[in-house]
C-alpha positions in Angstrom: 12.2 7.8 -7.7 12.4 11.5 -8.5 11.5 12.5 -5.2 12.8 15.9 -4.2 11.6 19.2 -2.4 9.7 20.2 -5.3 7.9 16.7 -5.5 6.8 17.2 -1.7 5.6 20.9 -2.2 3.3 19.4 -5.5 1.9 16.8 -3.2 1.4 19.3 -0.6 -0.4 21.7 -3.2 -2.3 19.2 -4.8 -3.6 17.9 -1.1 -5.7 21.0 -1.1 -7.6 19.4 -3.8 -7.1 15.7 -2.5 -8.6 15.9 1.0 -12.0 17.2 0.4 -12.4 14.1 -2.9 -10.7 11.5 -0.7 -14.2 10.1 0.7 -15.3 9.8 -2.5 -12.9 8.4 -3.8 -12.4 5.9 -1.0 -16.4 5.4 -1.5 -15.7 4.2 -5.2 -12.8 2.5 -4.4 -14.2 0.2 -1.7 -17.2 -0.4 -3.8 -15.0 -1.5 -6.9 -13.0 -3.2 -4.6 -15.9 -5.4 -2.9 -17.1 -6.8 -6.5 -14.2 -8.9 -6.6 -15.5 -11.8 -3.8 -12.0 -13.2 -3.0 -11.4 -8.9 -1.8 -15.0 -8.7 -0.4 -14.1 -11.5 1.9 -11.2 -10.4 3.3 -12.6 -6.8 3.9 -15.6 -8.2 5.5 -17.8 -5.7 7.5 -13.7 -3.3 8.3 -14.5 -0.8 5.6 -15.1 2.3 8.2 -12.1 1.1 9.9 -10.0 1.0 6.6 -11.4 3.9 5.1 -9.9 6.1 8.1 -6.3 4.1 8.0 -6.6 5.0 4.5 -7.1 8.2 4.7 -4.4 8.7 7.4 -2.2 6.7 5.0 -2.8 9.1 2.0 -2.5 12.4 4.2 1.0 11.2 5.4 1.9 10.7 1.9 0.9 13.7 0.4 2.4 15.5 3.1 5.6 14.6 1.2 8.0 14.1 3.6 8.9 10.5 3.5 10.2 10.5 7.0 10.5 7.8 9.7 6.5 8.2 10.8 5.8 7.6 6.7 8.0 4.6 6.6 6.7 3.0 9.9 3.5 3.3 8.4 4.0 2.1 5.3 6.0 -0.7 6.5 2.4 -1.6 8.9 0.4 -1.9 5.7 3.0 -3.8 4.1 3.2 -6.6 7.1 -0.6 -6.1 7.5 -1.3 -7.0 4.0 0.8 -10.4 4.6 -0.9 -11.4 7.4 -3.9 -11.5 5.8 -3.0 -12.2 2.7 -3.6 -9.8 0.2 -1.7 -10.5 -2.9 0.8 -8.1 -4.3 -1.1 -8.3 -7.3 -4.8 -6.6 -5.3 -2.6 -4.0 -4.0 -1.1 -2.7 -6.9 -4.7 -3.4 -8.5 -6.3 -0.8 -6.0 -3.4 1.8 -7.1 -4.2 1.7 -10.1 -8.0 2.2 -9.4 -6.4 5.7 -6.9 -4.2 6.5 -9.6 -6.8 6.8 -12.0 -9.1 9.1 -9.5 -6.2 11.6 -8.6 -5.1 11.9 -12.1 -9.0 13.1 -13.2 -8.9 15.3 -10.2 -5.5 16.2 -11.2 -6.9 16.7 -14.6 -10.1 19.0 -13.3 -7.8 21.2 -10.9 -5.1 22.5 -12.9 -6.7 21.9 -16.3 -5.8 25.4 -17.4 -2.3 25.1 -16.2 -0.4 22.6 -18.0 3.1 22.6 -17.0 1.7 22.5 -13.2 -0.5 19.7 -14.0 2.4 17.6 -15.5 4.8 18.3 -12.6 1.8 17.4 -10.0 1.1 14.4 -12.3 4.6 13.7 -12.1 4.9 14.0 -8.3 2.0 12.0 -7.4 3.1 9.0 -9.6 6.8 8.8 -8.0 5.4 9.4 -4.3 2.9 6.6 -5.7 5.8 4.2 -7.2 7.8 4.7 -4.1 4.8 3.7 -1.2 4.1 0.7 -3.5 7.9 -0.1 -3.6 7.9 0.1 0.2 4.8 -1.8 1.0 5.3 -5.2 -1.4 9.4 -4.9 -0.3 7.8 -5.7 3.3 5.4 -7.5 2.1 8.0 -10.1 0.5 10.4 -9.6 3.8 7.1 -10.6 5.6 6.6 -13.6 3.7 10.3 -14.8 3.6 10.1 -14.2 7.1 7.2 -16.6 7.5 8.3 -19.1 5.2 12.0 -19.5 7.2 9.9 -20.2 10.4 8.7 -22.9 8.1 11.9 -24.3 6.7 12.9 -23.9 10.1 10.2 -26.1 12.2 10.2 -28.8 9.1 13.8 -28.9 10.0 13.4 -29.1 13.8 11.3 -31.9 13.2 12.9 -33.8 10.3 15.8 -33.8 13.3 13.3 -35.3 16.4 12.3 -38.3 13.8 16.4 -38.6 12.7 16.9 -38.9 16.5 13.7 -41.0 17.6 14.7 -43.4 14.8 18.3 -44.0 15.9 17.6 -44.4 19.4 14.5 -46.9 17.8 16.8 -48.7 15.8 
């Protein structure tokens, strides 16, 4: 994914310019995200509540470290999104909607400095590909998981029947 030092010193930088926009942005993005009703309905009244994990989600990743308290968390969203079951295809949805906002503010802050705004550009869209990466690779472990629990009670009780039926017949 391109992630280096460098890349974690970019998304450090450019955090100075994240933190104060992110209630905005999560403002926009929430209400975007409520005009879709199947999304409304699973937000439901949580949107102070996700709003903060949000923001402690995007402060972990722009601190650019990647380490075990980054994957742990990303690995909670990831299970969190199965249980409730958001489709892979809303999350990557509302990236695209937060990729869109940091690359305008990405756009405003270093407007004058090209090459920086490239390799900022270019740091928050592999910090961006990897969290995804993360997060649906759970959420599919989540949902094999949860499908051989299944496969496993249908099994359980395809073998009660087999065994009530010979003892029947």
């Amino acid at each position: 994914m391109r992630i280096d030092a460098a890349t974690g010193a970019l998304l450090r930088e450019f955090w100075k310019a994240v933190e104060p926009a992110l209630p905005k942005l999560l403002d926009g993005f929430y209400r975007h995200a409520t005009r879709e009703p199947q999304l409304a309905r699973l937000i439901g009244s949580d949107i102070t509540r996700l709003k903060t994990a949000q923001g402690t989600h995007w402060a972990r990743l722009f601190n650019g470290r990647f380490d075990h308290e980054y994957m742990q968390g990303v690995r909670t969203i990831g299970r969190a999104h199965n249980k409730i079951g958001l489709e892979p295809r809303w999350y990557i949805g509302g990236y695209n909607f937060v990729l869109v906002e940091l690359a305008a503010l990405a756009v405003s802050t270093y407007r004058w400095k090209s090459s920086q705004l490239s390799a900022v550009l270019a740091a928050v869209n592999s910090a961006v590909m990897l969290d995804m990466d993360i997060a649906i690779s759970v959420y599919q472990e989540a949902m094999l998981a949860d499908r051989q629990k299944q496969q496993d009670r249908l099994t359980a009780a395809i073998k009660k029947f087999d065994s009530q039926m010979k003892v029947a017949l």
